[in-house]
N, C-alpha and C positions, 0 to 999 in steps of 0.2 A: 771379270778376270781376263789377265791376258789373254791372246791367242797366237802369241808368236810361236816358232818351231819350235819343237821339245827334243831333247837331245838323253840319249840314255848314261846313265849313273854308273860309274866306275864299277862299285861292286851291286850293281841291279837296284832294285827301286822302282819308283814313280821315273817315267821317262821327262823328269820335267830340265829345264833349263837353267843351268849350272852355272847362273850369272847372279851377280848383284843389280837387281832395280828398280829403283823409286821411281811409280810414278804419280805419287801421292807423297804429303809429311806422311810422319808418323807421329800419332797415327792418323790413317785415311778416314772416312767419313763412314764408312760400314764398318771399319777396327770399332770406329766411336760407337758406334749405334750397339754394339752388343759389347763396350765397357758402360755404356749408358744402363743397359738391362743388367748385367754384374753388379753392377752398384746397385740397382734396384730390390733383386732376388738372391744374392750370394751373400753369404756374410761377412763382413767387413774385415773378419782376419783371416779371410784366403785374400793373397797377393796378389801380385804376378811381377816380372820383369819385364815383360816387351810387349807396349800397349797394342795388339793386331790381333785379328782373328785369323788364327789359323785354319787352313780349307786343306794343305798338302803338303809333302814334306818329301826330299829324298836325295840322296845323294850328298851334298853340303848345304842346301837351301832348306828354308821356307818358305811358303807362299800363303799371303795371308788376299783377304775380299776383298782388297780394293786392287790386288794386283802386284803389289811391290811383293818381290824378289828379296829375302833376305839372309844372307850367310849364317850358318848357325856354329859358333860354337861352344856349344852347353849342349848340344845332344840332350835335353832332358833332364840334364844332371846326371849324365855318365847313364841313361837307358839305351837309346838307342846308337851303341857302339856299332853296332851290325850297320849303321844306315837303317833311316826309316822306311818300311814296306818290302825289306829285304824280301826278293820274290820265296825264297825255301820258305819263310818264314808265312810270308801272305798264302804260298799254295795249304800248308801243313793248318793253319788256323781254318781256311775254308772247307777242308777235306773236314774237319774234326766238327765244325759247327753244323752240317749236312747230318753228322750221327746221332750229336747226343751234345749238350752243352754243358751237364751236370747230372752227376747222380748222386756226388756225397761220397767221396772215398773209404771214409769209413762206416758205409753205408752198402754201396756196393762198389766195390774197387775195380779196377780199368788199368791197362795193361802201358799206358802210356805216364800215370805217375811213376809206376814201377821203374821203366825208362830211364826217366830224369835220375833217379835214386842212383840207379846203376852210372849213369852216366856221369854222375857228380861225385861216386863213390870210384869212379877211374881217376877221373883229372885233377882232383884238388890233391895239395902236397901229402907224398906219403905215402910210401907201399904198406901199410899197416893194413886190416880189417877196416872198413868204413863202415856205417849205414849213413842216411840221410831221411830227414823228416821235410817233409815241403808245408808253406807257409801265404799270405798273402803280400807281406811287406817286412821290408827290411827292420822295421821296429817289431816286427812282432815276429821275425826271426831270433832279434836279438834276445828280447824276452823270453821266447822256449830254450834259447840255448844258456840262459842264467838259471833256470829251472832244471833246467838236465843237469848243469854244473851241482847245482846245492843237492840236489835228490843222491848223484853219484858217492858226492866227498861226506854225504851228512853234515856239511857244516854250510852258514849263510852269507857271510861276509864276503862283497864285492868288490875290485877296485877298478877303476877307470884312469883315464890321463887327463893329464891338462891339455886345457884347446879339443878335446874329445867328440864328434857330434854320434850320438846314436838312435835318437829318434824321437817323436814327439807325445810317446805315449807316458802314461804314470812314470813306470819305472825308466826306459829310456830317457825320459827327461831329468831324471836323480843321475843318470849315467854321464850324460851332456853336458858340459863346463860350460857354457855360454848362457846368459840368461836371456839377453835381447837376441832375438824375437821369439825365443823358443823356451823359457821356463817361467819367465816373468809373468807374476800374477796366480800360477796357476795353479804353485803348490797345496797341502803340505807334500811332498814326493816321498818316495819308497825307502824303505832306511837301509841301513844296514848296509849304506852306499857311501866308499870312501875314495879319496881322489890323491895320484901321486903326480910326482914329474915328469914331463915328457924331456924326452933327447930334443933337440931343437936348439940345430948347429948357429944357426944366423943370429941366435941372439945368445945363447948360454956360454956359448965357446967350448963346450966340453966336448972330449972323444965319448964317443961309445961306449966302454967299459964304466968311464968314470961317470955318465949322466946314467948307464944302468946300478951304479953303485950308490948314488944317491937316489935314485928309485926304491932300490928295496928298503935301503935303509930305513925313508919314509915307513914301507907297508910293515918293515919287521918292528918298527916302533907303535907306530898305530892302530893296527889290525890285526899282525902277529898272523904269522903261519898255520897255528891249530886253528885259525878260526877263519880263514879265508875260503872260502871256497872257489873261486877264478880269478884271474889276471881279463878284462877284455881292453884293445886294443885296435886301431887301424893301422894295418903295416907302413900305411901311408897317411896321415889325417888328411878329410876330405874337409868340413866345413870350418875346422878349423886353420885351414890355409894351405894345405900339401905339403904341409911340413914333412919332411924325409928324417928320418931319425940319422942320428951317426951311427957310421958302420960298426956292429959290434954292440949294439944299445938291446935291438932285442935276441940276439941269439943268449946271451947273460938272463934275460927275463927269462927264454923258456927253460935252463938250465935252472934256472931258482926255481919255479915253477914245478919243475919234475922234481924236483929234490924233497920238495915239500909237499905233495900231493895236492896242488893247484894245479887247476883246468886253465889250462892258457887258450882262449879265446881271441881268433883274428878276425876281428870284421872285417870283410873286402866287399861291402855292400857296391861302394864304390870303388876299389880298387881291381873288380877283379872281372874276370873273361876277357882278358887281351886289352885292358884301358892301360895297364906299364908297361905294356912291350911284353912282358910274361904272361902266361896264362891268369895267374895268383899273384900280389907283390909280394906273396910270402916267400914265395920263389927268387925272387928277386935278396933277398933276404939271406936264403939258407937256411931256414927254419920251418919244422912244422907243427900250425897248428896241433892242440886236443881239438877244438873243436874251431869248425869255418863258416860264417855266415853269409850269405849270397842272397841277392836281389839285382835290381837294375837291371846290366845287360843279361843279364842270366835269361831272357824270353823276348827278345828282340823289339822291346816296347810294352809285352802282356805283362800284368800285376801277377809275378811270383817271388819267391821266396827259400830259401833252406836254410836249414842247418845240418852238415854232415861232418862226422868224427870220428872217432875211435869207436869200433862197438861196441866195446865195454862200456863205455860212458854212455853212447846214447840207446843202449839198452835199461840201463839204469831205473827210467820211468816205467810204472806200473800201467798195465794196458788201459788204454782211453783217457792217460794222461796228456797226451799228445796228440793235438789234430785242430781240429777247426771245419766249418760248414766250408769255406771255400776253398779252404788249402788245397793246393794243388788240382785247382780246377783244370778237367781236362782239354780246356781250348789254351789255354797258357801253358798244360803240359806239353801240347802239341806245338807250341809254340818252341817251346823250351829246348825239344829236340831237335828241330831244323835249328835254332842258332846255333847250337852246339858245336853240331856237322858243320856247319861256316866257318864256327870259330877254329876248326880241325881241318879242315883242308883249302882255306883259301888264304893259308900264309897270312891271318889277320897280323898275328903277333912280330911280322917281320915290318908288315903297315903301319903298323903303332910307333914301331923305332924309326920308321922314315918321318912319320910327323913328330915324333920327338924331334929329330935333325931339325925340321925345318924349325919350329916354333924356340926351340933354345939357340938357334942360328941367329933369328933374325930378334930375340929379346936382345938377346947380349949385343949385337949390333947396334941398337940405338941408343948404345952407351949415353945414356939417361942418370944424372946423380942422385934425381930421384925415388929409379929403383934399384933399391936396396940387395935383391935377392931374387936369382931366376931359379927353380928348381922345380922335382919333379923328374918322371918317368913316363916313358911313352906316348899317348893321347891323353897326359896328365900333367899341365906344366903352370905353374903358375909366377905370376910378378907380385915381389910385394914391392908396395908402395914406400915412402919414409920422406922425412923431413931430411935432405943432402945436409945441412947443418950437426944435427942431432941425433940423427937418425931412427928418431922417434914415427911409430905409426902418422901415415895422410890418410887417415877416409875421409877427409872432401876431396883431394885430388883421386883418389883412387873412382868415387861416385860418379864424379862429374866426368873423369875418363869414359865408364862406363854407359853412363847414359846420354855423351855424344855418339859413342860407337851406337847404340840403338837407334839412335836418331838418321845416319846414316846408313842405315840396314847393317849392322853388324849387331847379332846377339852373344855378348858377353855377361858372365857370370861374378858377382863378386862373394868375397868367405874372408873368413879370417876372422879370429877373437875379436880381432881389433878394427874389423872392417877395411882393412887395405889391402888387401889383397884380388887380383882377378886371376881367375882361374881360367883355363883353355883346354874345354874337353870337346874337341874338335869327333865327329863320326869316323868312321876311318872309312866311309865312302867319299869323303871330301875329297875333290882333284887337289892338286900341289896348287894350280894357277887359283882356286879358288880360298886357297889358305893363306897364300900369299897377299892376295886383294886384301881378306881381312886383317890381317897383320899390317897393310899399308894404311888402312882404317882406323887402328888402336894408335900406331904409330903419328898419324897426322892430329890426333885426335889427345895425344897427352902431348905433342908440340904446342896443341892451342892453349891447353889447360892452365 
């Protein structure tokens, strides 16, 4: 490992050094040594993107065993927004681990899940009554909060969007519109699971009103109102590209929604605790939620989860309908609280809109005929890729983009149905100069492509 001077992290962290540097390929010869043991003991349909072992993390880097220095931006896949090792976060996990590390919340309950509840029944959209139930992961949020929905309306019928991701369990994968890498093979999947049109300006051409018009249209023809029980939705799609709906696409959903006694469901697994500039992108929106599902940054890197809504609805289930052995474990509740506090008094949400400036500044700057389409919000931006001709999807050009940036220490993220797309969930502990470097990175890196 290196040893040069360590330099500290914009918003706290590992005091590590806030540079790009190889001094090994990638990967280095200890990265190899323990993708050599992955291959060996891991089973072959867990991934990864950036061949290295990682040893630390903070501020905008990573630091993998052989020493190289590598800019991150995928944060995890939008977990660690806070920056990794955020100190509130590292002292509040070490206090909580010294106590007690599990008892079973609904076993014997602890004053720190309560907390989170409280705390996620302030900030998500909506002066209405909240509760909230905590969770281990964002799919298995999703799935309590489709349960809460049917239990409430008495009736079973789902619908999803196109380009949709929600998760890799049974039912989440019937939710998910992509088959490669994430349904294929794996079915039969959960029924009573139907899929309408999303808004998705870059290629539909349609306003808002008019792609929420042929939305319902789909659901009132297919599904029909008596018999749907929720709408779920990302304000923003995350896997399937960062498609941004047009303005006016879902405040018409939850207007239909409420008309009809459907539970409209926002996932913000990914969208939400300050990755668009706003708290929620619901916010972003003008709409609120029935019901919100939260993961990722919601615990500063610790595996939690929610769903929090109307109390009516998530009163709904019958007691010990709802829980799980680790939900809301209390070292990731303890978690959960310090990020919170971060996320509320260190101006994240105004840091989100500076690295939005920077990252949609410098896409659209390399006026590229290749990419098609810069959009997104906040520490949420993505490029799709296209054929300047056609403008048909590139996932070779988009792949090989991205895995020259790895090559050079830049960790980039790609999504999209179609696979052309890179996504940019930069930490918002990342300095400017270090977002800049990677952006010079991506930029040198689809000049070669």
């Amino acid at each position: 490992m290196s040893t040069i001077d360590t330099v500290t992290t914009p918003l706290g962290g590992p005091s590590l050094p806030q540079e790009r540097r190889l001094v090994t390929s990638i990967p280095g010869p200890r990265s190899q040594q323990l993708l050599d043991r992955k291959a060996a003991a891991v089973a072959a349909g867990v991934g990864h993107t950036a061949p290295i072992e990682a040893v630390a993390a903070g501020g905008g880097v990573i630091l993998d065993a052989d020493g190289n220095s590598l800019i991150d931006l995928g944060s995890g896949i939008a977990v660690t927004t806070l920056g990794n090792a955020h100190p509130k976060v590292v002292a509040a996990v070490q206090a909580q681990v010294a106590q007690f590390t599990h008892t079973c919340f609904m076993i014997s309950p602890y004053e720190s899940y309560v907390g989170v509840a409280e705390a996620l029944n302030r900030v998500t959209p909506g002066d209405h009554v909240k509760k909230s139930a905590l969770f281990n992961s964002g799919a298995e949020a999703v799935e309590n909060a489709i349960k809460i929905a049917r239990k409430y309306t008495k009736k079973q019928a789902v619908v999803a969007f196109d380009h949709g991701y929600h998760g890799r369990t049974n039912l989440t994968m019937a939710l998910t519109a992509k088959a490669m890498p994430y349904k294929s093979g794996f079915g039969p999947f959960a029924s009573e699971i139907y899929r309408a049109p999303l808004s998705y300006p870059y290629r539909d051409g349609l306003t808002g009103p008019e792609a929420a018009k042929k939305a319902i249209s789909v659901i009132e023809k297919q599904v029909g109102a008596d018999n749907l029980a929720a709408v779920i939705i990302e304000p923003i799609q995350g896997e399937g590209g960062f498609i941004v709906p047009a303005e006016g696409f879902l405040p018409a959903l939850v207007e239909w929604c409420t008309a009809n006694n459907v539970v409209f469901i926002a996932d913000e697994i990914q969208t939400g605790f300050a990755r668009t500039g706003e708290m929620f992108a619901s916010d972003l929106f003008g709409i609120t939620p029935d019901l919100i599902t939260t993961a990722k940054g919601i615990a500063g890197g610790m595996p939690l989860a929610a769903v929090t809504g109307r109390a009516e609805i998530m009163d709904a289930s019958h007691a010990g309908g709802l829980g799980g052995t680790y939900g809301g474990n209390p070292v990731a509740c303890a978690a959960a609280l310090a990020a919170i506090e971060a996320f509320e008094t260190e101006d994240l949400l105004g840091r989100a809109r500076e690295v939005e400036a920077i990252l949609k500044s410098r896409l659209a700057g390399l006026q590229d005929p290749r990419i098609g389409d810069v959009r997104g919000h906040g520490a949420m931006i993505a490029a799709e890729f296209v054929d300047p001709a056609t403008g048909e999807p590139d996932a070779a050009l988009t792949a090989a983009v991205a895995k020259a940036c790895i090559a050079e220490g830049v960790i980039v993220l790609t999504c999209g149905t179609y696979g052309n797309v890179i996504r940019f969930l930069p930490p918002l502990s990342i300095p400017d100069a270090l977002l800049h470097e990677g952006l010079d990175v991506v930029a040198a890196a689809l000049a070669a492509a």
